[in-house]
C-alpha positions in Angstrom: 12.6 81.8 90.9 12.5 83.4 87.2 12.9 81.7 83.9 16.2 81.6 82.5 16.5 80.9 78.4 17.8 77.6 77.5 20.1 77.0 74.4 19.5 74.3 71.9 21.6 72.3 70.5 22.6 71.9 66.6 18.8 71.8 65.3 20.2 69.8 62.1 21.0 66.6 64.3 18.9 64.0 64.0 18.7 63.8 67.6 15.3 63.4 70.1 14.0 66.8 70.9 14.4 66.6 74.2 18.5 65.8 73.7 19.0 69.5 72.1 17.9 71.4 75.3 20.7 72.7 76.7 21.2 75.0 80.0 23.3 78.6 79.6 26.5 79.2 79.7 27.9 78.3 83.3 24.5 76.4 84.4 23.8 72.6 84.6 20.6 70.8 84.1 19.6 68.4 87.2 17.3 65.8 86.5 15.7 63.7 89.3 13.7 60.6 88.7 11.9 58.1 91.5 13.4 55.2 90.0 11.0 52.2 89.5 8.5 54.2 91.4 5.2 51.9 90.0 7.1 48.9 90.7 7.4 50.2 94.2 3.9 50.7 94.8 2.8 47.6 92.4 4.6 45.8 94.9 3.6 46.6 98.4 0.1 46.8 97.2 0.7 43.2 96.3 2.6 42.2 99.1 5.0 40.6 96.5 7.8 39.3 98.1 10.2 38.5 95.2 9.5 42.0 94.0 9.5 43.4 96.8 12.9 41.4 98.2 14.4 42.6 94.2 13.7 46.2 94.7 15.4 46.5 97.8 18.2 44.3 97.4 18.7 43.3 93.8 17.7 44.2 90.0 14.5 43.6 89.1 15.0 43.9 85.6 17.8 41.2 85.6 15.9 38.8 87.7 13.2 38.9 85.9 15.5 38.7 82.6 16.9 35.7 84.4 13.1 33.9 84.5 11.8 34.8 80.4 15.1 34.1 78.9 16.4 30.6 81.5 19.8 32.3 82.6 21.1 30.4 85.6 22.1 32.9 88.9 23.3 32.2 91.9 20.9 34.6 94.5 23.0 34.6 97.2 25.6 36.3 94.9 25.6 40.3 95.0 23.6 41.9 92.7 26.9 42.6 90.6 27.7 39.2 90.2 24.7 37.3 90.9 23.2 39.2 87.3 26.5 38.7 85.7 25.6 36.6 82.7 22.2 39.5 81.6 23.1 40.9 78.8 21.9 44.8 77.9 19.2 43.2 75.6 18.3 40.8 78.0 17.8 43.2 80.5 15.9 45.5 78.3 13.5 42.3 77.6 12.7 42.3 81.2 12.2 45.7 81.6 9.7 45.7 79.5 8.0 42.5 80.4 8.0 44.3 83.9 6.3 47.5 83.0 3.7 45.8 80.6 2.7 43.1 82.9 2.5 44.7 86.4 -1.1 46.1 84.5 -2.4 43.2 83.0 -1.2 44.0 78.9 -1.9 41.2 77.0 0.8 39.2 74.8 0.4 41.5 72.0 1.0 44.4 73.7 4.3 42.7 75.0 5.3 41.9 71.6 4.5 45.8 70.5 6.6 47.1 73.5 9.2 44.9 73.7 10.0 45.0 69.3 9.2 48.7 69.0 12.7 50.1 69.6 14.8 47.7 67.9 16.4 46.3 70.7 15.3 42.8 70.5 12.5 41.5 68.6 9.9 38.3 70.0 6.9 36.5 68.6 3.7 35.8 70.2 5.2 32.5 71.6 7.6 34.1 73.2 5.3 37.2 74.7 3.3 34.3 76.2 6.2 32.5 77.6 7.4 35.6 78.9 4.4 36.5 80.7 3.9 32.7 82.2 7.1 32.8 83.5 7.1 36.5 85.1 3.2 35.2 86.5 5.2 32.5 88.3 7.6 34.8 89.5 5.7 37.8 91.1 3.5 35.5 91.8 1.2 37.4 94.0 0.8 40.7 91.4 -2.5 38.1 89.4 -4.2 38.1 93.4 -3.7 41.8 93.6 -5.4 42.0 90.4 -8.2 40.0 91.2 -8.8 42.3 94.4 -8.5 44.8 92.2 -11.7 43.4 90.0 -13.7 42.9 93.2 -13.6 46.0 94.5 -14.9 47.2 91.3 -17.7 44.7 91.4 -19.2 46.3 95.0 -18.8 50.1 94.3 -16.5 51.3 90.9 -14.9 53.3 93.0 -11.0 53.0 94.3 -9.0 55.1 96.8 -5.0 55.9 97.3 -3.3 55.5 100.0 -3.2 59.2 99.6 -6.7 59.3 100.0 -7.8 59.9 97.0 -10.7 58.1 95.0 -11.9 57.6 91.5 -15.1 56.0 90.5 -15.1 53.9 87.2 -17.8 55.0 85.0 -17.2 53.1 81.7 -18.6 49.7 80.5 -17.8 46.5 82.7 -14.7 45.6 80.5 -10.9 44.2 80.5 -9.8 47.9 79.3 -11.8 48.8 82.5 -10.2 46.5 84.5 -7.0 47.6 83.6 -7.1 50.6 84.0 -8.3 50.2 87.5 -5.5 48.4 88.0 -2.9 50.9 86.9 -4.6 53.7 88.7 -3.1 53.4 92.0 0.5 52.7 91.5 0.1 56.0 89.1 -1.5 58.3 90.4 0.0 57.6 93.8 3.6 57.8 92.2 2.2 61.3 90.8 1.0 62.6 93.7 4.3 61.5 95.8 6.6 63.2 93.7 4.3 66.1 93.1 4.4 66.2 97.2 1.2 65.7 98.9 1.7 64.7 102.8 0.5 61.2 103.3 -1.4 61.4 107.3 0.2 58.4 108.5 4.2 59.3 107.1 4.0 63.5 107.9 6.8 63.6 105.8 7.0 66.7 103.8 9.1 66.6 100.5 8.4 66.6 96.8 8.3 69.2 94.2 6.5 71.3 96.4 8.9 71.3 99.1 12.1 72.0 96.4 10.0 74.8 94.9 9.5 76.5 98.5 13.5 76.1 99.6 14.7 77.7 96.4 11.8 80.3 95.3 13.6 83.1 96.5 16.4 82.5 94.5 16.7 83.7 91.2 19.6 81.5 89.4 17.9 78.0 90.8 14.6 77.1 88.8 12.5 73.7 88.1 12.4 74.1 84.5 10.6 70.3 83.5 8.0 68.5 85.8 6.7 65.1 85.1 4.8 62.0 86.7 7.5 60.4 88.6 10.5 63.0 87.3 11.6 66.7 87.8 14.8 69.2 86.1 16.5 72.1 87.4 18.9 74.4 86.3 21.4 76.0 88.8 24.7 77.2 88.4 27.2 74.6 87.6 29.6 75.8 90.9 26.6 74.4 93.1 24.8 72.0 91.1 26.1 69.2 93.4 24.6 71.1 96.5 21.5 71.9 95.0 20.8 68.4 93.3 22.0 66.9 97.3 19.2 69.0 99.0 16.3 68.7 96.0 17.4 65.1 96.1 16.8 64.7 99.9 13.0 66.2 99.2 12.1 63.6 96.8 13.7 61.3 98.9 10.7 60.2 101.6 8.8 57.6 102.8 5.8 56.3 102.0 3.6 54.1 103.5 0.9 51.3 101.9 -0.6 48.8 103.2 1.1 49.4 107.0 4.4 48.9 105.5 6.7 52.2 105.0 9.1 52.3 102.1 11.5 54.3 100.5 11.6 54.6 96.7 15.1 55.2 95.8 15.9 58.5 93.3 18.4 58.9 90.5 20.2 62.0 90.1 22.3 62.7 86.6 23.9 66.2 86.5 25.4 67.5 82.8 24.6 70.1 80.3 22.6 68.8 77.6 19.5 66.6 78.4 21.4 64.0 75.9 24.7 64.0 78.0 23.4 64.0 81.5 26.0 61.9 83.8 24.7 59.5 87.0 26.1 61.2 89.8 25.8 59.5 93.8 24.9 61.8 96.6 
């Protein structure tokens, strides 16, 4: 693979950075993401079973919007109906509520995440309602934490289920403790995507795996990597091919706790980062 220039976009727009990379004439950008990959893990390391039971069949964001802001549902509904009555900015409130609890933020760091954008704005009152109420949800996710702790307590050191293992040095402190606590769903998200072979899946796939099928060719390149995400640029006439079969690499199993999972990956196609398009493969 070889690097191919990208064009930007009108530098004068007061636009995000990132939405004024655009691919070449006659290319299109690919993005893939593991969608809700740390909720993923957070959950089977829990052994959460309303998360767990929302990431397979529902929306986790809804249902949790459903709990912090006391929308009624009916949860035998489908998802599409069942979540009918979440509004965007209610929605948005549980998303973030989801991603700042899962590793232990306090209320005020709930109240920075969730006001930051604009979206919708909360006080401390309702950051601590918020968090009672997704505590008595995922109810579980606190017990995970305080496994978490204990393990720390007999040797500072955690491992992966990829095997890999970090020992806490720093002072005995709540920073410390969550840390520890966000270090497996991340790093294990990194290190899925990124491709390592977990022993008990042997399931190849990953970055590494999209790298090796397309090296040879010069027109298809991964041009952005991140921690749960990855971008390529091919030729519009077989982006839909090329996204299907990188697609199919992040696409594999993964196994915690004896239980083997699948997190799901969004594809969006276009050709400016800022006008990418969800397509289904």
């Amino acid at each position: 693979m070889t690097s191919i220039p990208l064009q930007i976009q009108n530098p004068k727009q007061h636009i995000a950075i990132r939405s004024m990379i655009g691919a070449p004439k006659g290319f299109s950008l690919i993005q893939l993401d593991l969608s809700g990959a740390e909720a993923w893990v957070v959950a089977y390391l829990a052994d959460d079973p309303n998360m767990k039971y929302e990431l397979h069949n529902g929306d986790m964001h809804s249902r949790t919007a459903c709990s912090i802001f006391n929308i009624a549902f009916n949860p035998d509904d489908p998802k599409e109906i069942r979540y009918k009555n979440v509004d965007k900015k209610q929605r948005y409130g549980g998303k973030k509520t989801n991603h700042s609890s899962n590793y232990m933020q306090g209320d005020g760091g709930l109240v920075e995440a969730i006001n930051a954008e604009g979206v919708i704005s909360i006080t401390y009152k309702d950051a601590k309602m918020f968090k009672e109420a997704w505590r008595s949800l995922y109810y579980m996710v606190p017990s995970w934490w305080e496994e978490t702790r204990h393990e720390l307590t007999q040797s500072r050191t955690l491992t992966t289920a990829y095997g890999y293992s970090y020992t806490f040095m720093q002072a005995w402190s709540d920073d410390l403790i969550r840390a520890a606590v966000a270090f497996r769903p991340q790093s294990t998200v990194a290190v899925h995507c990124y491709g390592k072979e977990q022993r008990d899946v042997n399931k190849k796939g990953g970055l590494l795996e999209i790298h090796r099928h397309f090296k040879k060719d010069k027109e298809i390149n991964i041009i952005q990597t991140a921690h749960d995400s990855c971008v390529l640029l091919a030729p519009s006439n077989v982006s839909l091919e090329v996204a299907a079969i990188a697609r199919s690499y992040m696409l594999r199993p993964l196994m915690i706790k004896g239980e083997i999972f699948t997190i799901p990956v969004d594809v969006e196609i276009g050709e400016y980062f800022g006008e990418l398009e969800k397509v289904k493969l």
